[in-house]
VMD Tcl script that builds the backbone (N, CA, C; Angstrom):
set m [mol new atoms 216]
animate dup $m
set s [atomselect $m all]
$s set {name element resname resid chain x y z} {
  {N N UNK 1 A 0.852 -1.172 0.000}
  {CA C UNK 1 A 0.000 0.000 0.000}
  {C C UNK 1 A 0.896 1.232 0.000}
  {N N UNK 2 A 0.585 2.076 -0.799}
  {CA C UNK 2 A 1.429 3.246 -0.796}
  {C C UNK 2 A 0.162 4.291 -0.239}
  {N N UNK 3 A 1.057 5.502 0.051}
  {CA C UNK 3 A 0.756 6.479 1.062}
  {C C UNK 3 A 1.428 7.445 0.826}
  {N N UNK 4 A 0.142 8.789 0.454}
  {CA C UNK 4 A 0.663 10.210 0.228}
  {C C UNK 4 A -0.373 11.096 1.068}
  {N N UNK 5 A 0.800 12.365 1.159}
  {CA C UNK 5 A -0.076 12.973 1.833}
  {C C UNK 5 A 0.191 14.312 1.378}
  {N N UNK 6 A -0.582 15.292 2.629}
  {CA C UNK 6 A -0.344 16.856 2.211}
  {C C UNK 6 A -0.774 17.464 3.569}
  {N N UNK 7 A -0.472 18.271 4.021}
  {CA C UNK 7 A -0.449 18.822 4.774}
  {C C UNK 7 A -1.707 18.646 6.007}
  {N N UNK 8 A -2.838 18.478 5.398}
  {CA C UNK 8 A -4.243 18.479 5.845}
  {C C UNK 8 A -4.438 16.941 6.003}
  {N N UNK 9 A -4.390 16.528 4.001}
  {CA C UNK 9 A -5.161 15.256 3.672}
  {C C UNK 9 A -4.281 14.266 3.879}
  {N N UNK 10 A -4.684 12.850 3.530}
  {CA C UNK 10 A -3.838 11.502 2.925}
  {C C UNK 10 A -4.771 10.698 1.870}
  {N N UNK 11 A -3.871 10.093 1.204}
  {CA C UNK 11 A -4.716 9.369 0.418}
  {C C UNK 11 A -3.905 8.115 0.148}
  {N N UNK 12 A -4.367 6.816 -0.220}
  {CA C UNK 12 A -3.527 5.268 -0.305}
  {C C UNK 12 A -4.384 4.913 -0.995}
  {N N UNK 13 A -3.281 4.175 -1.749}
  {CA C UNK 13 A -3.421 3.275 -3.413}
  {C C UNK 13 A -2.738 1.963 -3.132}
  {N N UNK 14 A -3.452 1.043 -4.131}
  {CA C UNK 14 A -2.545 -0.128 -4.497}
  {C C UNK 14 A -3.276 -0.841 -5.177}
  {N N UNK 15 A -2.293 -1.855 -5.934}
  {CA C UNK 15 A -3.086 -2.754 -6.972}
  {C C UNK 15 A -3.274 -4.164 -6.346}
  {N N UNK 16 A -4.453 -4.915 -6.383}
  {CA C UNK 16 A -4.765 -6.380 -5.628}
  {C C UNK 16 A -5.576 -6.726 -6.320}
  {N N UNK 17 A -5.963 -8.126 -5.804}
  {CA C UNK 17 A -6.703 -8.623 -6.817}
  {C C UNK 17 A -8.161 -9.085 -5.902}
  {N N UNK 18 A -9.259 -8.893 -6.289}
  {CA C UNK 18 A -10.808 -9.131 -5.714}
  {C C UNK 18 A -10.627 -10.550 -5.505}
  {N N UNK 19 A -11.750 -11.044 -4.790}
  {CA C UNK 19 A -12.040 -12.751 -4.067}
  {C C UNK 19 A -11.747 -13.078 -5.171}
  {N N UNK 20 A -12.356 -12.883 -6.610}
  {CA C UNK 20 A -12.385 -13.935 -7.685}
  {C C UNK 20 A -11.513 -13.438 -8.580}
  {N N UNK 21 A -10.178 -12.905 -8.754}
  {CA C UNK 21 A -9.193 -12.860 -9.022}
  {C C UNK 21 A -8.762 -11.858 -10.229}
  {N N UNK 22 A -9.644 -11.182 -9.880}
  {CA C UNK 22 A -9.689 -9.846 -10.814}
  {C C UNK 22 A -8.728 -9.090 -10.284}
  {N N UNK 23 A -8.280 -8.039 -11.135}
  {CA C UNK 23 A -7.191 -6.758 -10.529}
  {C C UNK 23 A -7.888 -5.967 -10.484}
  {N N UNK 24 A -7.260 -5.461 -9.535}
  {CA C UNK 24 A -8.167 -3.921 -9.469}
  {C C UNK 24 A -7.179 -2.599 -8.893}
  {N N UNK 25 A -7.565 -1.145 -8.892}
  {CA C UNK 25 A -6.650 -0.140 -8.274}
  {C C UNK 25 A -7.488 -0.002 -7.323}
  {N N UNK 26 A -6.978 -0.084 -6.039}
  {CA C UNK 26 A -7.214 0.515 -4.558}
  {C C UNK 26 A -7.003 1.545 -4.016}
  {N N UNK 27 A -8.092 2.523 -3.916}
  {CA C UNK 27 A -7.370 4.002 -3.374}
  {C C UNK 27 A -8.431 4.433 -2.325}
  {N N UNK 28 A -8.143 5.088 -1.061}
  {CA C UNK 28 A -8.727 5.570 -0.060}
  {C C UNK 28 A -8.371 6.913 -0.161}
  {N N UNK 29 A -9.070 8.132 0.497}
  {CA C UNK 29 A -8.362 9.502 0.953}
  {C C UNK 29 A -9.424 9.924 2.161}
  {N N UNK 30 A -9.394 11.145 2.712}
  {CA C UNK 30 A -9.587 11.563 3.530}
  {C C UNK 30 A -8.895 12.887 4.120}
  {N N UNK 31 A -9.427 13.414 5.002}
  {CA C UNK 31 A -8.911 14.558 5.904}
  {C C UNK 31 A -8.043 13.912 7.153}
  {N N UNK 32 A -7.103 14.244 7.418}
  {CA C UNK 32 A -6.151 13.935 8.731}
  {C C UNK 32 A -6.882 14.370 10.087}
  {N N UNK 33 A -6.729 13.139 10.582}
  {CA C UNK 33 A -7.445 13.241 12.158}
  {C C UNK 33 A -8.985 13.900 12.131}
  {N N UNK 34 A -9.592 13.230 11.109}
  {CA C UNK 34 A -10.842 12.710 10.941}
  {C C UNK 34 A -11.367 11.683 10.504}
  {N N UNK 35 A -12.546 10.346 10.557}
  {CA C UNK 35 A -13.088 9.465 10.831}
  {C C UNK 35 A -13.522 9.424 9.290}
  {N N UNK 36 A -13.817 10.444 8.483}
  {CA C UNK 36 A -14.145 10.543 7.251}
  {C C UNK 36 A -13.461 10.321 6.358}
  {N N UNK 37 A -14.226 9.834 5.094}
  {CA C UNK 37 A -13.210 9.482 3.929}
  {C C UNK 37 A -13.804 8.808 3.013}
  {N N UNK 38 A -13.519 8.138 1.953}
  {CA C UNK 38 A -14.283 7.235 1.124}
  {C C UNK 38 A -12.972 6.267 0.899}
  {N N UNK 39 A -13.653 5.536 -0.677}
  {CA C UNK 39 A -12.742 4.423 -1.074}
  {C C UNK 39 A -13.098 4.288 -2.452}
  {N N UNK 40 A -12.595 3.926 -3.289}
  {CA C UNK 40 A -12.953 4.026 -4.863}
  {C C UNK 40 A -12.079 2.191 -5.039}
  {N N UNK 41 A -12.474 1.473 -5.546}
  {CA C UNK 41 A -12.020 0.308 -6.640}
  {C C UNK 41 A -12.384 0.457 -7.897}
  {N N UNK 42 A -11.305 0.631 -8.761}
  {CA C UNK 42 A -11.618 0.603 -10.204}
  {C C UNK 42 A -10.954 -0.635 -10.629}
  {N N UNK 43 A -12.010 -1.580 -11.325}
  {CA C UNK 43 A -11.575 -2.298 -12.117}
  {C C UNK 43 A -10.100 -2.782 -13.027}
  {N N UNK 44 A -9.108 -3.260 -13.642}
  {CA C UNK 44 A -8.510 -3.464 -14.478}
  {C C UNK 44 A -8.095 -4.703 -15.238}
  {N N UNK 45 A -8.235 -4.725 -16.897}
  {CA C UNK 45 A -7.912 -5.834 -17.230}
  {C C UNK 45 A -6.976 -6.949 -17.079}
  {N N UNK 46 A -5.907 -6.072 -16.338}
  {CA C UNK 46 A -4.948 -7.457 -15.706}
  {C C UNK 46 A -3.839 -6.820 -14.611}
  {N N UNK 47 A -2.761 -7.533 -14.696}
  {CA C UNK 47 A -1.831 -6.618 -13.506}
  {C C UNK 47 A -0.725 -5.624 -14.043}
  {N N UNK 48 A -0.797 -5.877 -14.773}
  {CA C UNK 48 A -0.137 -4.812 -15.775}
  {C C UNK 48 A -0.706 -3.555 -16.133}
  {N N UNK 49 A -1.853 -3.911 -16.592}
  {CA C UNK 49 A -2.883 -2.307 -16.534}
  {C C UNK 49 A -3.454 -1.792 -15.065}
  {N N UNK 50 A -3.479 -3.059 -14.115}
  {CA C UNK 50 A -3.331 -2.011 -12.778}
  {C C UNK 50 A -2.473 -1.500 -12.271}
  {N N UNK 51 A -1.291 -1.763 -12.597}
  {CA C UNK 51 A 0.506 -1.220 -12.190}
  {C C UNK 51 A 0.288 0.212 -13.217}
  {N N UNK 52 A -0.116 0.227 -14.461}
  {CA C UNK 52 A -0.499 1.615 -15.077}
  {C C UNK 52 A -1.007 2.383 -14.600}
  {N N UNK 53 A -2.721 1.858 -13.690}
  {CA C UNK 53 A -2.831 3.159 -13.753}
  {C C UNK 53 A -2.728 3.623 -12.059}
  {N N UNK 54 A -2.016 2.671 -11.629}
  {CA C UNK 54 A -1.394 2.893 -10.338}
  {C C UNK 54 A -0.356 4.409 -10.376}
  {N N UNK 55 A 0.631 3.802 -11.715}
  {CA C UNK 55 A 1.628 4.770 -11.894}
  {C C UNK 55 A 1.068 6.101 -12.205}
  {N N UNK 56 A 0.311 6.515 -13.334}
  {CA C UNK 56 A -0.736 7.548 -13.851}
  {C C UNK 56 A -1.302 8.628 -12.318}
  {N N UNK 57 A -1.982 7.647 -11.878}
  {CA C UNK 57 A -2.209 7.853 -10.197}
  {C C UNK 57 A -1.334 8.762 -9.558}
  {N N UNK 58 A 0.134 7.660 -9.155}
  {CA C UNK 58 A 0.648 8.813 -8.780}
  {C C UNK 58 A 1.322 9.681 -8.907}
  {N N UNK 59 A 1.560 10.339 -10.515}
  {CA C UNK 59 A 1.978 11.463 -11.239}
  {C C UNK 59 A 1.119 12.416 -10.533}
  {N N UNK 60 A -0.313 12.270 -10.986}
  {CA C UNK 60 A -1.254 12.959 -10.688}
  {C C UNK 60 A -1.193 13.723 -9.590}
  {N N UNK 61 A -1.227 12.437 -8.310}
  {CA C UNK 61 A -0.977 13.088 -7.191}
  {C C UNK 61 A -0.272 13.847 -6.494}
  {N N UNK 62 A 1.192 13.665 -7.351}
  {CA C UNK 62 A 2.086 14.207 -7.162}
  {C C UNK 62 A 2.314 15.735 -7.285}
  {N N UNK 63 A 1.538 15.589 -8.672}
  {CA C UNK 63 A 1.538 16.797 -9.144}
  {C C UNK 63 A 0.216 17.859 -8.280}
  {N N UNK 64 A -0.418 17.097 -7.754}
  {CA C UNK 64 A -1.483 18.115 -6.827}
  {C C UNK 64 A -0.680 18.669 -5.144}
  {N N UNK 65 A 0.444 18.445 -5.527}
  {CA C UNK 65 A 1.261 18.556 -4.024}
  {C C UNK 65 A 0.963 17.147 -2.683}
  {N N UNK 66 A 0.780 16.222 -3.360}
  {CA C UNK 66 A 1.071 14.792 -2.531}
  {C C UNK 66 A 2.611 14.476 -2.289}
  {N N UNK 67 A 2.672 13.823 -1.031}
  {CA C UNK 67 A 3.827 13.966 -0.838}
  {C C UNK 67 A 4.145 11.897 -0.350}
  {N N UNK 68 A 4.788 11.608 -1.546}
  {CA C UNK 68 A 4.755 9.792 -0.950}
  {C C UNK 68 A 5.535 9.708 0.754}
  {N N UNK 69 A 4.844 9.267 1.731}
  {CA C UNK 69 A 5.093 9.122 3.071}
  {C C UNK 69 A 5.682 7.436 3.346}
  {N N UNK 70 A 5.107 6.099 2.469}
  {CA C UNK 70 A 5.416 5.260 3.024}
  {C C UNK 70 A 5.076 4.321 1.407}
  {N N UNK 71 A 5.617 3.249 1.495}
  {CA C UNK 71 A 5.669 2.331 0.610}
  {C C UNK 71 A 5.975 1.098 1.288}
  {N N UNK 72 A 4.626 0.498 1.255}
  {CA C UNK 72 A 5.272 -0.961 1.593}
  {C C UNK 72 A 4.755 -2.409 0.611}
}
mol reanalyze $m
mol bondsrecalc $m
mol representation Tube
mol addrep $m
C-alpha cells in the first residue's frame, strides 16, 4: 500500500486482486485526524494495466502537491 499525503489530507493506493481474481486499483483519501473518507475500486484488465494506472495515479498526485510518506 502506498501512502501520500499533504499537509491536511492523505490518500492510499494499491493494486490487488478481488475474491475472484480480478485486478483492481485501490485508493482511499480523507482529511487527517478525521473518521471521514471514502474508497474508490476501479476495475482493471490485468496486472499490468493495474501497475499503469497505479503509476498515472501517482503522477497525478504528485503533481497536486502529494507527498509519498510510506511504501510498503
Amino acid at each position: 500500500m502506498i501512502r501520500l499525503e499533504t499537509p491536511t489530507r492523505y490518500y492510499l493506493c494499491g493494486v490487488q486482486q478481488d475474491l475472484f481474481g480480478r485486478w483492481e486499483l485501490w485508493r482511499g483519501w480523507g482529511a487527517k485526524g478525521s473518521a471521514l473518507g471514502n474508497c474508490l475500486r476501479q476495475p482493471a484488465s490485468d496486472e499490468a494495466h493495474a501497475q499503469a494506472l497505479l503509476a498515472e495515479l501517482l503522477k497525478t498526485r504528485q503533481a497536486r502537491g502529494y507527498q509519498l510518506v510510506r511504501l510498503a
